[in-house]
N, C-alpha and C positions, 0 to 999 in steps of 0.2 A: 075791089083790090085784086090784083092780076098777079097770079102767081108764078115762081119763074118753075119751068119742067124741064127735064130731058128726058130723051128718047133712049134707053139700053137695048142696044141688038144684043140677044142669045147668043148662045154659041153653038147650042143642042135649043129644038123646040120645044116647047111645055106642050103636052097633052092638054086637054081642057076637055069639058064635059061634048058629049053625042062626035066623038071625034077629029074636032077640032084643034089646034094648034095656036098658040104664039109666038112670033118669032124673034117679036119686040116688045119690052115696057117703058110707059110712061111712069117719071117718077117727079111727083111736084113737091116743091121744095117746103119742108116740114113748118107749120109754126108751131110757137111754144110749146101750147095745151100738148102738139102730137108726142110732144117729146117727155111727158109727162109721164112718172111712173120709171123712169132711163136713168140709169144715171149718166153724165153728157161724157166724161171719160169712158168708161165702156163704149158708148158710140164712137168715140174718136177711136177707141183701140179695134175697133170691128169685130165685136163681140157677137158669138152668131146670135146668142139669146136675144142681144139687144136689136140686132136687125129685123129677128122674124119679130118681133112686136112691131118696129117702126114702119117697115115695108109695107105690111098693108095697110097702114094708114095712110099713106102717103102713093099708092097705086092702088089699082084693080086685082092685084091679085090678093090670093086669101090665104090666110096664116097656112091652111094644109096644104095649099101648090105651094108654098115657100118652104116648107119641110119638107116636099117632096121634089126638092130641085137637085138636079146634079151638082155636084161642089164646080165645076167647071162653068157654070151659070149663077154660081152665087156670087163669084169677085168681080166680075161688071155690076152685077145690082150695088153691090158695097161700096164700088169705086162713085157710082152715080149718087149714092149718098155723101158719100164724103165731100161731095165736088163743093153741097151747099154749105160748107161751113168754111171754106176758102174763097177772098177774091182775087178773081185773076190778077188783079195789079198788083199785089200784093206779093205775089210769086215774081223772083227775080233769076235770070240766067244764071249757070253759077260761072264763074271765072275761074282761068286757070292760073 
């Protein structure tokens, strides 16, 4: 079973261990079990509690680089969360 991902570009790079950086996350798109323990309206309301638990389950990075992100780097991870509970089709232009 293939899971669907996307890529988050940073905005500021993560440090990571012996000096290292990242400058992108992959984030693949949750199932059930990961969402287990959430309750699904705080995910939808982007709750940061409920992201640093979801986030790394769902990418490489780990609960303490998620606590220690710049707020300027946490709304692309959240926005790349929220994308999986919308389908595109589903989204309509608005009219005027």
């Amino acid at each position: 079973m293939s899971h669907k991902t996307v890529i988050v570009k940073l905005v500021s790079a993560i440090e990571v261990a012996d000096g290292e950086s990242i400058k992108e996350v992959e984030l693949r798109e949750p199932m059930a079990g990961e969402l287990r323990g959430l309750k699904f309206s705080a995910v939808m309301e982007t709750d940061v509690d409920s992201m640093v638990v979801l986030i790394p389950r769902i990418s490489a990075l780990t609960e303490r680089q998620l606590m220690n992100l710049k707020p300027i780097n946490l709304l692309p991870l959240v926005e790349g969360v929220l994308g999986f509970f919308v389908e595109d089709d589903s989204l309509t232009p608005a009219t005027a």
